[in-house]
N, C-alpha and C positions, 0 to 999 in steps of 0.2 A: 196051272199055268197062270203066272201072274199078268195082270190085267195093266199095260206098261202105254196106257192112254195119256191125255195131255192132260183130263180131268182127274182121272185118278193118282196122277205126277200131283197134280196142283192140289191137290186133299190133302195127301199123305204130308207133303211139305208146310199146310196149313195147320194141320193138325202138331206137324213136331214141332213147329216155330212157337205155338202156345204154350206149347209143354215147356220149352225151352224159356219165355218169357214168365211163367209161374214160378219155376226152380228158379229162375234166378231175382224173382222179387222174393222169394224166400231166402236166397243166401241173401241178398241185401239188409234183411229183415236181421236175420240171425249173425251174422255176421259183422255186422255196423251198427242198425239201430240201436238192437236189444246194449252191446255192450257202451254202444255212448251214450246211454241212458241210464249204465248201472252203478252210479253214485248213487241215484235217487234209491236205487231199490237195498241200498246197504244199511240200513237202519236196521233190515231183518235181518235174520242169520238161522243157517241150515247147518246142524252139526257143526256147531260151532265157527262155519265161516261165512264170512258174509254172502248175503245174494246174490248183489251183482254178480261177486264173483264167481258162486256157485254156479248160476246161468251163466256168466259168460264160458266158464272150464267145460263144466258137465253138458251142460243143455244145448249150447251147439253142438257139441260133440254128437250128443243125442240126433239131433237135428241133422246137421249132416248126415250122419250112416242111413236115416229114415226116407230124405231126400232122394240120397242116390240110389236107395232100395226103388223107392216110390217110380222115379226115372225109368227106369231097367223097369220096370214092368209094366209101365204106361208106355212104354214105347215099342216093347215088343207085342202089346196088343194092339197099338197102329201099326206096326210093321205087318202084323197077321193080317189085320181087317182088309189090308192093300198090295197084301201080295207081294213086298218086298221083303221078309225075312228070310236069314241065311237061308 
């Protein structure tokens, strides 16, 4: 039976709002930064195409799916710890 107190309301919500706050200074990170930054990193080149762009194509890409992974299963272990999952 889930434990549906005003403390344990007030965790769960603390807990996802960080999670919430991390994922998304990481898509900021990946998303923005890294690619208004990737002139500077175009001197190098991976298989023949530049870095920037490399990281910006691939590496977010990467980034994201790892993100949303990461998400999904930090959140259903707050969901467990507190008694709200499905």
């Amino acid at each position: 039976m889930a434990d549906n107190s005003a403390q344990n309301r007030a965790e769960h919500w603390r807990k996802t709002r960080n999670l919430t706050f991390v994922i998304m200074a990481l898509w900021v990170l990946f998303g923005i930064i890294i690619p208004y930054n990737a002139d500077a990193l175009n001197s190098m080149s991976i298989l023949g195409f530049p870095m920037g762009y490399w990281f910006c194509v691939q590496g977010s890409l990467i980034a994201f799916v790892l993100m949303i992974w990461f998400q999904n299963w930090r959140q259903d272990a707050i969901d467990d710890e507190h008694g709200v999952n499905d």
